[in-house]
Steps between C-alpha positions, in 0.01 A plus 500: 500500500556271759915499438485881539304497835779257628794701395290785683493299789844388556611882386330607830615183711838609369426881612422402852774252556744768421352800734486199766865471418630846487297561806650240702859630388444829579679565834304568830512812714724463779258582850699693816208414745682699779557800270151460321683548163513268179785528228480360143666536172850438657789609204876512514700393242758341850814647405670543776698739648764352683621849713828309675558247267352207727426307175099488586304261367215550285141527636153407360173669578414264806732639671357832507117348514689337853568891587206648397258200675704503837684807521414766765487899422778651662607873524922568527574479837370160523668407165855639612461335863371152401596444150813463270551623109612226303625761226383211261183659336272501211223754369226424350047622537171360620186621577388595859116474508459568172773820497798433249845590732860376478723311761835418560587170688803440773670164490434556887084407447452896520265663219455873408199598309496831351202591648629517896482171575806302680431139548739320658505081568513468870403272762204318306641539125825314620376289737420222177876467417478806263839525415517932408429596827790730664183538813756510823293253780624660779300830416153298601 
């Protein structure tokens, strides 16, 4: 009796260390404070696609967590006066408080979600050495 209770007991031990585990490896919602907006469940598979043969280099997901902490919300006048496309882009989705959407990413630190949204790394998203960030200074 006493052997089963035990097996019982590290069965469950076992149970919680691996919830604690795939809890702390799921990832964490990315926060826009000035935008009021979290993303999670960031996919792309990172092909790229390489638009004038510039031979871009591949990208990881902190990359676009940099973009989608920092970035600002810009509309296309402001995007064709202050910023540059890369033409060095990848496609991939996330979730925008809680609503799945797609994106597509700009070499340049600019990000298009699906649903509207144009964020664009500017003046605080490039001001950490964030090296996409096609933000022109002079447009302060």
């Amino acid at each position: 009796m006493l052997k089963n209770n035990s097996c019982r007991v590290r069965d469950v031990a076992t149970g919680i260390w691996l919830l604690i585990l795939i809890a702390a490896c799921a990832p964490v919602p990315v926060n826009n404070a000035a935008l009021g907006v979290s993303f999670s469940q960031i996919t792309s598979d990172y092909t790229v696609a390489d638009q004038h043969n510039y031979g871009c280099n591949t990208i990881d997901e902190t990359v676009l967590r940099h973009v989608l902490r920092h970035g600002s919300a810009v509309n296309e006048r402001e995007l064709h006066d202050n910023y540059s496309l890369v033409g060095c882009t990848i496609k991939g989705s996330l979730f925008v408080s809680g609503q799945p959407t797609t994106f597509t990413f700009d070499y340049g630190g600019i990000m298009r979600i699906a649903n509207g949204t144009v964020l664009a790394c500017g003046k605080h998203c490039c001001s950490e050495q964030f090296e996409y960030c096609s933000w022109d200074k002079k447009a302060q």
